[in-house]
C-alpha positions in Angstrom: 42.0 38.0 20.3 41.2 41.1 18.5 42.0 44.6 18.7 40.6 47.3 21.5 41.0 50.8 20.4 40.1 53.7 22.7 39.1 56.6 21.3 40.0 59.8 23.5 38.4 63.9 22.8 40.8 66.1 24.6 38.8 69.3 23.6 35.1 68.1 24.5 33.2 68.4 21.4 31.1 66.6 18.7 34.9 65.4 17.1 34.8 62.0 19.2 31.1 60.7 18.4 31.8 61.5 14.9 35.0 59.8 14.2 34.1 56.1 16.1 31.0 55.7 14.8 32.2 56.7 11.2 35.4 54.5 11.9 33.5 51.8 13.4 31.3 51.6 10.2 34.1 51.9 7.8 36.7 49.3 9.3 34.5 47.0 9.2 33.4 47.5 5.3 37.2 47.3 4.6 38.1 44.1 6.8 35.5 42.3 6.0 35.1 41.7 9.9 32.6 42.2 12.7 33.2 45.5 14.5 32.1 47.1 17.8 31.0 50.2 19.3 31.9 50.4 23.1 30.8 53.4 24.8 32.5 53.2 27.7 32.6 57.1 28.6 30.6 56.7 31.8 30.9 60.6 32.6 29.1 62.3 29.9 26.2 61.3 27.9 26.8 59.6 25.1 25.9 61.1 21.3 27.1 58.4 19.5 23.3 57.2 19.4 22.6 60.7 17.4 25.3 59.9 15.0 23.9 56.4 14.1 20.0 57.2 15.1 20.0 54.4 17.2 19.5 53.3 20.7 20.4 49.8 21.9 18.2 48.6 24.5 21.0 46.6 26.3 23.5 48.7 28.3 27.3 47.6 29.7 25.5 46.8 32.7 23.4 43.9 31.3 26.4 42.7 29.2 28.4 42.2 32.5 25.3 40.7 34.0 25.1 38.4 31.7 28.5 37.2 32.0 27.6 36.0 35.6 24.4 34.5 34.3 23.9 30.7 33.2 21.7 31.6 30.4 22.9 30.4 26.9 22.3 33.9 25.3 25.3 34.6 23.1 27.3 37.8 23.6 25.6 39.3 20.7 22.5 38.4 21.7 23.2 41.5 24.3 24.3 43.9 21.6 22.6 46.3 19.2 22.8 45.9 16.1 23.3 49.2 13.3 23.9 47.5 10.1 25.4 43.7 9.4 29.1 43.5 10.8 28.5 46.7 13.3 27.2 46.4 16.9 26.8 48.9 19.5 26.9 48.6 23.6 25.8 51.5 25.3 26.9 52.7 28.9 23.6 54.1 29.2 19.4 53.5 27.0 18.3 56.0 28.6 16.4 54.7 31.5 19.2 54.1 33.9 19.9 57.2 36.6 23.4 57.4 35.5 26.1 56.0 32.7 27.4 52.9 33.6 26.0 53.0 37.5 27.3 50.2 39.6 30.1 49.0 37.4 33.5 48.5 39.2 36.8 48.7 37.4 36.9 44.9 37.1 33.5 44.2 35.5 34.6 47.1 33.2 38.0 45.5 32.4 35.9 41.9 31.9 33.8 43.1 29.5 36.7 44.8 27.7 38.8 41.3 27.5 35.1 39.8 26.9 34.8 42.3 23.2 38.4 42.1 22.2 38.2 38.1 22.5 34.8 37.9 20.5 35.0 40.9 17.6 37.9 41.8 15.7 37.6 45.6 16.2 36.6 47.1 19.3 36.2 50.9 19.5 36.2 52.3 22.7 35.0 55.7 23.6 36.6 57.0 26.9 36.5 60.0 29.2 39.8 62.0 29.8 39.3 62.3 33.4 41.5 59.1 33.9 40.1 58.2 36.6 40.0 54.1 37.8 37.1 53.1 35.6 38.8 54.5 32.2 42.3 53.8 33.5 40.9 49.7 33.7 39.9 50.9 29.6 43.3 51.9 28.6 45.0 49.5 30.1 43.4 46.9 28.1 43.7 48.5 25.0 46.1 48.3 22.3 45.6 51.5 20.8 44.9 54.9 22.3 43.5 57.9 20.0 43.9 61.4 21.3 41.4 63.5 19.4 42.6 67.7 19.2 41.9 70.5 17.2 44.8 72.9 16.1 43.9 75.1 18.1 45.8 76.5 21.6 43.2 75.7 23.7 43.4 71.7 22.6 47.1 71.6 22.8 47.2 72.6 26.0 44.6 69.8 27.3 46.7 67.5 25.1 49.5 67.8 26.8 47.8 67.5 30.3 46.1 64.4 29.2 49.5 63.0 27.8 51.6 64.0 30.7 49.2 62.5 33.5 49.3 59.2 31.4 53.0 59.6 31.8 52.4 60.1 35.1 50.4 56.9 35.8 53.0 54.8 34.0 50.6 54.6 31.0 52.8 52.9 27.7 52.2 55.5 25.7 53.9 54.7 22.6 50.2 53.2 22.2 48.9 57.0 22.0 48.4 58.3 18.6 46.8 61.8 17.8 44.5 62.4 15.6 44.1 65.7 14.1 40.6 66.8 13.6 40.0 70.3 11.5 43.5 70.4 10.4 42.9 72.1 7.2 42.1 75.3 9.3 43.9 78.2 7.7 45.6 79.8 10.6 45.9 76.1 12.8 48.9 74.8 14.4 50.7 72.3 12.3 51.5 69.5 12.8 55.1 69.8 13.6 54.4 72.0 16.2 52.0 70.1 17.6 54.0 66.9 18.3 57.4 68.9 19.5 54.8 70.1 21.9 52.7 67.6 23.1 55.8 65.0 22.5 53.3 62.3 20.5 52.6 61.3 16.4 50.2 62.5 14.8 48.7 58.9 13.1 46.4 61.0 10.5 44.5 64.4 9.9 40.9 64.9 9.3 40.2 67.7 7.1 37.8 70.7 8.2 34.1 69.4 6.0 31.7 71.5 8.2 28.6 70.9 6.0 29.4 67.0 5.8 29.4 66.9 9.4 26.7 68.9 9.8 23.9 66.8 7.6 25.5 63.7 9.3 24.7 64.7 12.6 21.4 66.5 11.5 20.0 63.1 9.6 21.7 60.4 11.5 24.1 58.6 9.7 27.8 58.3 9.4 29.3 60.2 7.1 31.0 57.5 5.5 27.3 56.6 4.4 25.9 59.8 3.8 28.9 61.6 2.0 31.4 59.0 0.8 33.5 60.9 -1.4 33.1 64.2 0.9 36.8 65.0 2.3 35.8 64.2 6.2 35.2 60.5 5.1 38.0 60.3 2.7 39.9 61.3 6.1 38.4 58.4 8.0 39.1 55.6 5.2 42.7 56.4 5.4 42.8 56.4 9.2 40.9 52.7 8.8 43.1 52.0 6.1 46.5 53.3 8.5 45.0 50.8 11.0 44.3 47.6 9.3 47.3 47.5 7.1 49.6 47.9 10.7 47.5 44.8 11.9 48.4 43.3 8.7 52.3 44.1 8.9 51.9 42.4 12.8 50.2 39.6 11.4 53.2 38.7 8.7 55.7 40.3 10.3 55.4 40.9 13.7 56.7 44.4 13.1 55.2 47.8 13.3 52.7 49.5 15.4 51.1 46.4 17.3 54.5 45.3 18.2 56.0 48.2 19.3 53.4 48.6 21.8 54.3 45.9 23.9 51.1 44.2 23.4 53.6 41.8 20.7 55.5 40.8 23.8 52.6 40.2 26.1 51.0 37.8 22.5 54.1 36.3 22.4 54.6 35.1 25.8 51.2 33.7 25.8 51.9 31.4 23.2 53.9 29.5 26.3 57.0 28.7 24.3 56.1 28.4 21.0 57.9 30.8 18.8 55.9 33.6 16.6 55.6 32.7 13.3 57.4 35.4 12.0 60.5 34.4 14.0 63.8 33.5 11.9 66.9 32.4 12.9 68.2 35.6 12.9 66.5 36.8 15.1 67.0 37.6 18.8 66.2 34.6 21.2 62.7 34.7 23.3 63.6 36.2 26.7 61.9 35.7 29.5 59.9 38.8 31.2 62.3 38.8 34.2 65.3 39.0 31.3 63.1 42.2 29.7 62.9 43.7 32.8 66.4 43.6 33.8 67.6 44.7 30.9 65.7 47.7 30.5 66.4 48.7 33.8 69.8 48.3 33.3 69.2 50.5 30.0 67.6 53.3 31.9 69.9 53.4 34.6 72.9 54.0 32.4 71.2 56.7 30.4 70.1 57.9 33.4 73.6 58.5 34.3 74.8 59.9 31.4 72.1 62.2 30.7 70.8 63.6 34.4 73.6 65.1 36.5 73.3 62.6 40.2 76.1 64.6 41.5 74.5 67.7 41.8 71.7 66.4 43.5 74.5 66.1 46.5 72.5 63.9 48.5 75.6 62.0 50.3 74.5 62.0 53.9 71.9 64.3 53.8 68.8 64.5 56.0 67.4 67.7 54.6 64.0 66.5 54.3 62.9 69.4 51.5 66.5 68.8 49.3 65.7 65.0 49.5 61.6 65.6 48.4 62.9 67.8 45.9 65.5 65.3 44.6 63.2 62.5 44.3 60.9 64.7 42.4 63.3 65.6 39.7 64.8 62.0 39.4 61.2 60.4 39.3 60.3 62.8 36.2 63.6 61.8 34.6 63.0 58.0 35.1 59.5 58.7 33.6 60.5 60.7 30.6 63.2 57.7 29.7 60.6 54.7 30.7 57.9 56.5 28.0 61.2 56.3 25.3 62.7 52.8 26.1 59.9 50.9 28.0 58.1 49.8 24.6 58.6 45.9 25.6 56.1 46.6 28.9 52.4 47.2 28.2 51.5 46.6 32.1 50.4 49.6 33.6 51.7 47.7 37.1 54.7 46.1 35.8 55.7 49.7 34.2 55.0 51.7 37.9 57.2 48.9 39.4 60.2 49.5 37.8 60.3 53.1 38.0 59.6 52.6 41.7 62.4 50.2 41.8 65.1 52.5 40.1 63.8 55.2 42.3 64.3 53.3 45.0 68.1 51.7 43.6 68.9 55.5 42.9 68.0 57.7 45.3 67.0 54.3 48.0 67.7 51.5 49.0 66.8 49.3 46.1 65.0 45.9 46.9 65.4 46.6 50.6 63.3 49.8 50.7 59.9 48.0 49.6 60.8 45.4 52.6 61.2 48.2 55.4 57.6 49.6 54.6 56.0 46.5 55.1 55.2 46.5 58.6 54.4 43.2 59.0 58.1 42.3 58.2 60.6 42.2 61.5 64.0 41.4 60.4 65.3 41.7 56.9 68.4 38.9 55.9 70.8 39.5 52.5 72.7 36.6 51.9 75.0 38.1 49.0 73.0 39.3 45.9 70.4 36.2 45.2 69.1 35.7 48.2 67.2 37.9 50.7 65.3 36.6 53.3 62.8 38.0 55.9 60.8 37.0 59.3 57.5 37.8 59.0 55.4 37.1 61.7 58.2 35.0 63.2 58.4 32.8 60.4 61.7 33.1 58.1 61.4 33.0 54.8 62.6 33.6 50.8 61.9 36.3 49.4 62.1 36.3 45.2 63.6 39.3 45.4 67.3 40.2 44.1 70.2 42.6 44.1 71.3 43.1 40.4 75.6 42.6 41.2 77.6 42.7 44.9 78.5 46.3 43.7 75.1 47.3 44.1 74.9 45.9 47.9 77.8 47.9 48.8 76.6 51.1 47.3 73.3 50.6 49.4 75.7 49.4 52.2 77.7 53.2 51.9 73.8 54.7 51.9 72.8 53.2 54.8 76.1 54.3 56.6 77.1 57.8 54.8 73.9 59.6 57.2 76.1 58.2 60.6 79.7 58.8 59.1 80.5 55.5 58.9 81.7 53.2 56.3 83.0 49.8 55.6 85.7 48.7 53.4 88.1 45.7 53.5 90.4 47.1 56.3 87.5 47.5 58.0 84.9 44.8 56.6 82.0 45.3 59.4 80.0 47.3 61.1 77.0 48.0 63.4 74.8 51.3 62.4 71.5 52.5 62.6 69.1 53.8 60.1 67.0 56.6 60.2 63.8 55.4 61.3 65.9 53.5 64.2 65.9 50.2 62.7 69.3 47.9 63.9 71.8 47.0 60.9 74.5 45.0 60.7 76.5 44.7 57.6 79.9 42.3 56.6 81.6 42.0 53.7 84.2 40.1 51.7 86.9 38.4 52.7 84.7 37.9 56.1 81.6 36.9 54.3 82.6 34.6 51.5 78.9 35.1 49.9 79.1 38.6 49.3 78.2 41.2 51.2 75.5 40.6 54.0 73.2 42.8 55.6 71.0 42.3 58.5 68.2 44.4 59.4 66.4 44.4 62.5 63.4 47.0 61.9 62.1 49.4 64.2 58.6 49.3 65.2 56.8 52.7 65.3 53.9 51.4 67.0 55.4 48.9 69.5 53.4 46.4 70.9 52.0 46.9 74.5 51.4 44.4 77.5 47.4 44.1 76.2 48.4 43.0 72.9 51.2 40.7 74.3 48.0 39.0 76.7 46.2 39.1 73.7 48.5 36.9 71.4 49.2 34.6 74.6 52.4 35.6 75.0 52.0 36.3 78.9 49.0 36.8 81.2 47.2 39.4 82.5 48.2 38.0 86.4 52.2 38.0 85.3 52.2 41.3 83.9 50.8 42.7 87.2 53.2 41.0 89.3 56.0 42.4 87.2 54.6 46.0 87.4 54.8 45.4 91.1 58.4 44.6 90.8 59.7 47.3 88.8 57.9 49.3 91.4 59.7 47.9 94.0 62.4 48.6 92.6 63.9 45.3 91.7 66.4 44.3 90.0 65.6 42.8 87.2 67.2 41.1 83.8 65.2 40.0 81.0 67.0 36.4 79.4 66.0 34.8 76.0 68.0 34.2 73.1 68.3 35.6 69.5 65.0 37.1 68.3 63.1 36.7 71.3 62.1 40.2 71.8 64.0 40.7 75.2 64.3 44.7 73.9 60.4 44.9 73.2 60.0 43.2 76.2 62.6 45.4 78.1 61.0 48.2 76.6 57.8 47.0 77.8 58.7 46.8 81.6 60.1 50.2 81.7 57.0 51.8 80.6 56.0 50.8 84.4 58.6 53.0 85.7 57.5 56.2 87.8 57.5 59.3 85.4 59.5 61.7 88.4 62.7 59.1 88.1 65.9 60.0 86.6 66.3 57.0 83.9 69.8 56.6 82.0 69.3 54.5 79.3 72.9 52.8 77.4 72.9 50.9 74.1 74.9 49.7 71.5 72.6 50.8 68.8 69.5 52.9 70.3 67.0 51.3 70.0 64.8 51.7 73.3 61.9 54.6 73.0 60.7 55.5 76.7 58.1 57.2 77.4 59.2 58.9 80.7 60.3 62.6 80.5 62.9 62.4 82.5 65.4 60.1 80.5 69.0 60.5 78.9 69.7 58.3 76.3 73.5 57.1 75.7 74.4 55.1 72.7 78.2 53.5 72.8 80.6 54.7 70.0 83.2 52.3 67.9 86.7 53.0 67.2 87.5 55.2 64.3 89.6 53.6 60.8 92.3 54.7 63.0 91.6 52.3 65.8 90.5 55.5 68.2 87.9 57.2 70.0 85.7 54.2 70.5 83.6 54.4 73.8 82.7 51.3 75.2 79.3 50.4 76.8 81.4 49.3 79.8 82.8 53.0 80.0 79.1 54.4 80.0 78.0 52.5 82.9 80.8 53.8 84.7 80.2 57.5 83.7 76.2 56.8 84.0 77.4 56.7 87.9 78.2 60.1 87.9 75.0 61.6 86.5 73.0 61.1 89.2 70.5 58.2 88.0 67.7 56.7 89.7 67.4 53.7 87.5 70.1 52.4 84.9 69.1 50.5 81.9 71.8 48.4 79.5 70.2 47.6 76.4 72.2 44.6 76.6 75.6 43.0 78.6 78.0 41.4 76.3 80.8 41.4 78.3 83.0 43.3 80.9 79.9 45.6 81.5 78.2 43.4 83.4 80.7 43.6 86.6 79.6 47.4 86.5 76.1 46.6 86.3 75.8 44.2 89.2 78.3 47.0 91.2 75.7 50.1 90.6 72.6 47.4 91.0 74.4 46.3 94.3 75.0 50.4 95.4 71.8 51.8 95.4 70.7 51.9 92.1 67.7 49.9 92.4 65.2 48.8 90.1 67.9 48.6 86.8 66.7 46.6 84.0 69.0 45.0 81.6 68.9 41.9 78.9 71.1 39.0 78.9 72.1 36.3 76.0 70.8 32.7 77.6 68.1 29.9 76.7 67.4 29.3 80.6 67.3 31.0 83.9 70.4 28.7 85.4 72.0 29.5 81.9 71.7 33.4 82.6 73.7 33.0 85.6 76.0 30.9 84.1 76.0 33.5 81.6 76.8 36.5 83.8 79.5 34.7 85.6 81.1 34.0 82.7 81.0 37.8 81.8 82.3 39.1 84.8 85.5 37.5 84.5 85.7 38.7 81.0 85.8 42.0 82.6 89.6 40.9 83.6 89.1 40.8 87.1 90.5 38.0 89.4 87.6 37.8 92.3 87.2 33.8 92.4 83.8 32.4 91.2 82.1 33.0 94.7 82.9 36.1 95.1 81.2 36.3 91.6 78.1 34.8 92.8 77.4 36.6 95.9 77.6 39.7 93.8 74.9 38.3 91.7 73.2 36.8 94.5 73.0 40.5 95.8 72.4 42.3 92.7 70.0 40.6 91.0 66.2 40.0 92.0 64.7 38.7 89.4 64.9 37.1 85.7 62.3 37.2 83.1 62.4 34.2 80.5 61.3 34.4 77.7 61.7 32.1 74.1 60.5 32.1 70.7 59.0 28.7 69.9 58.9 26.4 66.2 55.6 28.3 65.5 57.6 31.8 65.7 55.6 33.3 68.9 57.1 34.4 71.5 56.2 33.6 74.9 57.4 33.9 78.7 58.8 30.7 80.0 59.9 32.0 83.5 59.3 34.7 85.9 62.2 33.6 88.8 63.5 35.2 91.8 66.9 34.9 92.6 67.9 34.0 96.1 70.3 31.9 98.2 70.1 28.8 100.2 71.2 28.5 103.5 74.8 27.9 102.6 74.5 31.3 100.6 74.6 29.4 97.3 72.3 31.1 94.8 68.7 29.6 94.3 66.6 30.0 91.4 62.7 30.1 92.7 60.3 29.9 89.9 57.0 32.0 90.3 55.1 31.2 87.4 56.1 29.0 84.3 55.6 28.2 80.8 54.6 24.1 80.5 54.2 23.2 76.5 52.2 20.4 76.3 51.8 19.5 72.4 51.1 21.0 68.8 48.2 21.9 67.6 47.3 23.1 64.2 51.3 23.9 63.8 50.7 26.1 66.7 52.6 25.6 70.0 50.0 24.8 73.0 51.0 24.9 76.6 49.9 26.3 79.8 51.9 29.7 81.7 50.8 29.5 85.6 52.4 30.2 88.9 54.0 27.2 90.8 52.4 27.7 94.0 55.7 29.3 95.5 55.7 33.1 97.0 58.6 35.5 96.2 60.5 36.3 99.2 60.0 39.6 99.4 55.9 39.5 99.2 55.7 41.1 102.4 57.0 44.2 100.9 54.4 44.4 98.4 51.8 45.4 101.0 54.2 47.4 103.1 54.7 49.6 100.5 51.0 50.1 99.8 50.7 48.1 96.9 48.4 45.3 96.1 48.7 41.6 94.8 46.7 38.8 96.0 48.3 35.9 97.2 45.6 33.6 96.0 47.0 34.2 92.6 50.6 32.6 93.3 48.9 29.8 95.1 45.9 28.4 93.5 47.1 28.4 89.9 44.2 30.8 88.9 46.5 32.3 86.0 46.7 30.2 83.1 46.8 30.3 79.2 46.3 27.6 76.8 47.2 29.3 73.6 
């Protein structure tokens, strides 16, 4: 593989034409090796062709095309050709309506890798707009050459040009400058020059006006024309600078090429085998995870020592401008110190990762942060450091991602909980909180967890999904989502069953949206996480004890004081325990139409369920007296499950009533019947079972409509 050398003007000028084209000419006089000319500055038209009096007939364009084509033209069959040992690719002959027209960043980088893997030398010449197509240059370069004059006016576009490479996560130990005109007699030297700018100068090209002039004027390279004037001496030794670092790589694997990163990348293609220069002194081979790490690890410490964190004083804040702010100041500090120590990474991508990921580990929270912005991602699992999972699209999975120690769990733990004034700590090793964006977390930690700390996320949905899309995925049918809107206007009682991850909330969520906009709605959670749409609608969220074992408020106590505030409809987010006696009391005392969820895998196992959670409530009524309540209370229960495939669908829509011995009978309306797999994909049937609710004869009294066709004939079905 040979060499790619971009050749960047920061001052736009005749400087850049000039130097490749001599450089080109000479390089390959000194190697002894083929050299190319790559005009791969699609923005401006290109004078190299005045320089060498020479036009190519081929362009980049037919080069790429010919790369697609079966034809068994050789690649330099597609070239021009100068002299012996010098070619020349043009982005443009002169025919075309503009440079390079057509080409996308990838045919550009192809026919980059294509040169480099062909000649020896390939010199570049690039745009400084950086914008995609020369970016997809630079990155496959090995050397950059920044072209100035000492002059104010270049120094300043210098150091734009160098900073926005910075800013793109550009290696730019590959930038060298070359000074062009630096015998001017008033010009900024060369010290001054790379304090300011912050890069080396590689070599100087003396002011030779009249050489330049007759080169330009007749058509050949200086080097050629005038090769004892001082403006080719100048290039020789740049050529000369060049080759012998090639030659140091070569034997010793040292100097320019390896400092680039470009010596890692070589090294790691050689799939094991070890460099040549290698002795067994030297450092073991690590692996690119190893490199990573460890200059992560390197940054973050002089990160710490050198930028002040503290005074940032970001600890629970949610000043959105202070946190913007921060970030900004942090990011440019990561970037300065990834341009000093990131000399082992040449990627472009892998070099934006990490900074995003110490960003994210600093001021974030670290691996975790990338996981919440994927919105396809519903619940987010840390095992302990090694092992995160997540359940994407109701599948759970591995993620390859990792937490560098436990240490740096709990710190993301106490930035998760800092916001809400919480914290966790071995006297009190768990806790229930809720992050900004809403999203559910649970965290425990050693000596509970004997992995390590564990966090569990369960993300908030901005855009929650509707009753269309639910139809749409086969999750329910159009004909039971109408019946249930005629239920919750009705005012029925109604509690939503399913088990872990089921998406009773969403679900819950979904049925109150049905709710008349002039009600009075209390809404009571553990951990808010219900988002009605309704005006009219307080929201109560319970409280835990403090460190000191006080001032908790119970969801069992904000039923009771919902009472008071003068509700039309109550909604739990969920009843655990003692709760749900006050539940079935203010569903059985005029609070009609409440809505809450309930832990069960059946509709005889939710009234199991509730029974057994109204005698956790401490009470002594006997089991009957238990059931009548529910009997009374409770109207209706909505099943639903997730299945092997990870969808979720509803199993039951049943009406609760009693026999005539007042026992409590579970009357199924419609039904979820699996009948197979197909394609890994659960198949089955939802449909009514022919039975009518009890109370269908209110459904017309209270001028509604549902036709009773649909509950008898099996007209609704679903197959998915």
């Amino acid at each position: 593989m040979g060499r790619l050398i971009s050749i960047v003007d920061t001052y736009q000028g005749h400087s850049k034409p000039l130097v490749i084209s001599n450089l080109a000419v000479i390089m390959s006089a000194q190697s002894g090796r083929e050299t190319v000319i790559a005009d791969f500055d699609f923005d401006n038209s290109s004078d190299i062709p005045v320089i060498l009096n020479f036009q190519p007939e081929k362009t980049l364009q037919d080069l790429q095309a010919a790369f697609e084509s079966e034809d068994n033209l050789t690649l330099k069959d597609y070239l021009g050709v100068y002299k012996p040992g010098v070619f020349f690719v043009s982005s443009e002959n002169g025919l075309q309506s503009g440079p390079g027209a057509g080409m996308s960043c990838e045919s550009i980088r192809k026919s980059a890798l294509k040169l480099k893997s062909t000649f020896e030398w390939v010199l570049s010449s690039v745009n400084n707009n950086l914008d995609e197509r020369s970016v997809s240059v630079l990155d496959s370069s090995d050397m950059v050459l920044m072209i100035m004059e000492p002059h104010l006016f270049s120094l300043n576009r210098a150091k734009v040009f160098f900073d926005r490479l910075k800013s793109i996560h550009y290696p730019v130990q590959a930038v060298r400058i070359i000074l062009d005109k630096s015998s001017f007699k008033d010009g900024i030297s060369r010290v001054e020059l790379e304090k300011f700018v912050g890069c080396g100068v590689l070599a100087e090209i003396s002011h030779d006006p009249g050489t330049v002039l007759s080169s330009i004027n007749e058509g050949k390279p200086a080097v050629e024309l005038s090769p004892h004037s001082q403006y080719s001496v100048s290039i020789k030794g740049i050529s000369r600078d060049i080759l012998r670092e090639q030659e140091r790589y070569l034997k010793e694997g040292a100097g320019f090429f390896s400092e680039t990163g470009v010596f890692l990348n070589e090294r790691n293609n050689l799939k094991g085998k070890p460099y040549p220069r290698q002795a067994e002194s030297e450092d073991p081979v690590v692996s690119k995870e190893q490199a990573i790490a460890a200059l992560k690890q390197k940054i973050h410490k002089r990160l710490i020592s050198e930028f002040n964190l503290k005074a940032l004083d970001l600890k629970g804040s949610s000043d959105l401008k202070k946190l913007q702010e921060a970030r900004k100041l942090t990011l440019e500090k990561i970037e300065e110190l990834m341009a000093e120590e990131g000399k082992d990474l040449s990627s472009r991508e892998e070099r934006s990762q990490v900074v995003s990921q110490l960003l994210d580990e600093i001021l974030g929270l670290g691996p975790l942060e990338t996981l919440l912005k994927e919105e396809a991602i519903s619940e987010i699992m840390v095992n302990g450091k090694d092992r995160i999972f997540i359940e994407k699209k109701g599948k759970i999975q591995l993620t390859g991602m990792k937490f560098d120690s436990d240490s740096q769990i709990i710190t993301i733990i106490d930035r998760i909980l800092a916001p809400i004034g919480r914290r966790v700590d071995e006297s009190s090793p768990l806790v229930d909180a809720r992050l900004s964006d809403g999203s559910r977390v649970n965290v425990i930690i050693p000596p509970l967890s004997l992995v390590g700390p564990a966090i569990t996320i369960r993300k908030f949905v901005a855009n929650r999904l509707g009753f269309p899309e639910l139809v749409k995925f086969g999750s329910i049918t159009q004909d039971m989502v109408d019946f249930l809107k005629i239920c919750v206007l009705l005012r029925k009682n109604i509690i939503v069953s399913g088990g872990t991850g089921s998406g009773k909330t969403t679900l819950l969520n979904m049925l109150s949206s049905f709710i008349p906009p002039d009600e009075r709605i209390v809404t009571i959670e553990d951990s808010a996480e219900l988002k009605l749409k309704q005006e009219h609608v307080i929201t109560l969220e319970s409280r835990p004890p403090s460190i000191e074992g006080t001032g908790e408020i119970s969801i069992r106590r904000l039923v009771i004081n919902s009472l008071r505030m003068r509700p039309d409809r109550i909604i739990v987010g969920e009843c655990r325990s003692g709760e749900t006696l006050d539940m079935l009391q203010a569903m059985n005392t005029g609070h009609d139409g409440s809505l809450t969820t309930v832990h069960a895998n059946t509709p005889k196992d939710t009234i199991s369920r509730i029974t057994t959670m109204v005698i956790m409530a401490g009470t002594e009524l006997p089991e009957r007296a238990i059931r009548e309540q529910i009997s009374g209370a409770i109207d209706l229960i909505v099943q639903i499950s997730r299945f092997s495939d990870g969808s979720r669908k509803v199993t039951h829509i049943t009406e609760v009533t009693t026999d005539e011995r007042g026992e409590i009978k579970l009357l199924d309306i419609f039904k979820y019947n699996q009948t197979g797999i197909d394609a890994s994909r659960v198949v089955g049937t939802m449909s009514p079972t022919g039975a009518l609710p009890t109370f269908y004869d209110e459904i017309g009294a209270h001028g509604l409509n549902f036709d009773k066709k649909i509950l008898e004939e099996n007209l609704c079905s679903n197959t998915r």
